[in-house]
C-alpha positions as CSV (number, residue, x, y, z in Angstrom):
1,X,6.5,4.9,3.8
2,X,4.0,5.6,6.1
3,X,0.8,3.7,6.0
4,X,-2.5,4.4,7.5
5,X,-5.3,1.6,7.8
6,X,-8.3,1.0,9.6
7,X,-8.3,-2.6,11.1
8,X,-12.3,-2.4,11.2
9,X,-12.8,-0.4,15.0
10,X,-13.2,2.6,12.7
11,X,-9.4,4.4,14.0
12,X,-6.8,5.0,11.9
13,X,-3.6,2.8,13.1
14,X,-0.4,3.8,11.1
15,X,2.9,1.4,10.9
16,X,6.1,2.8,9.0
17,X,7.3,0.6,6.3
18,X,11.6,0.3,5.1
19,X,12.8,-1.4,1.9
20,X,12.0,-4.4,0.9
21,X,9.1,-4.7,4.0
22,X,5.2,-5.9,2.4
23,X,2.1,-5.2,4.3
24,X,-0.9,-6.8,2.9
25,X,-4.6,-4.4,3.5
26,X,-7.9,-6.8,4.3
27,X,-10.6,-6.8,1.9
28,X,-12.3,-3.7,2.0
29,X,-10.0,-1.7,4.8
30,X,-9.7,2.0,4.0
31,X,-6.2,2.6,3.4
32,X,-3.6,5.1,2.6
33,X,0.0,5.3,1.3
34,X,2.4,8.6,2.1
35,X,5.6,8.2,0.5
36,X,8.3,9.9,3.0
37,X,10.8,9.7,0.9
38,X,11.5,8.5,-2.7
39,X,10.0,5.1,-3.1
40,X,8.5,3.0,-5.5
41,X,5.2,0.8,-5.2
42,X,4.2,-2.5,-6.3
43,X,0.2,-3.1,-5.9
44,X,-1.9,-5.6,-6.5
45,X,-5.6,-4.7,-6.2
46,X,-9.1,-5.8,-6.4
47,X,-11.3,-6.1,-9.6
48,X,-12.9,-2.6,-9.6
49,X,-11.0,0.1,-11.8
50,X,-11.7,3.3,-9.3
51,X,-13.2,2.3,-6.1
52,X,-11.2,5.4,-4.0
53,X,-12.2,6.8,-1.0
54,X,-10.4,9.7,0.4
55,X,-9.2,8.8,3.8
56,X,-9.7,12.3,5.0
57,X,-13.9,12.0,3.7
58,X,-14.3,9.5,6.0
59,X,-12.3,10.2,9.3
60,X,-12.4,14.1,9.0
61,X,-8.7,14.8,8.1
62,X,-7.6,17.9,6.7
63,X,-7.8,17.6,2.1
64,X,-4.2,17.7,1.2
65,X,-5.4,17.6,-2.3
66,X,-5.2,14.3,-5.0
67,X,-7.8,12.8,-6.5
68,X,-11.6,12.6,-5.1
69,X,-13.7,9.6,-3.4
70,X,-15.8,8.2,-6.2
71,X,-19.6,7.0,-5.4
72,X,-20.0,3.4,-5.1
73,X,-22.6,3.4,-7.6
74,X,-20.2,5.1,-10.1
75,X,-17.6,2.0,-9.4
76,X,-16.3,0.4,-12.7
77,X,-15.7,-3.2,-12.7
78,X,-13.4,-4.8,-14.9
């Protein structure tokens, strides 16, 4: 699994990720998840039922399609 993060410095670093490995995302880091080849996730998350923003909204990358960035004043908290 690829993973792209931003550690704060506004950049997108990426790592790669094998079986078994963890990587744990600061509070608040934009963050994304690109299976490379069959895998399954296990996430645990914050409080807030949608609070998604598209990687590619904020840093300019091409849309590869999925779901949209949703308005922090539209956020759900459960």
């Amino acid at each position: 699994m690829l993973i792209r993060f931003d550690k704060g410095d506004g950049v997108l670093s990426e790592i790669f990720l094998r079986t078994s490995d963890s990587f744990h995302f600061p509070p608040k880091s934009v963050h994304q998840e690109e299976a490379l080849s069959d895998c399954i996730i296990v996430e645990a998350s914050t409080p807030f039922f949608n609070d998604r923003v598209r990687v590619e909204d904020v840093y300019g990358s091409p849309t590869k399609g999925g779901l949209s960035s949703v308005k922090e004043s539209d956020v759900i908290f459960r």
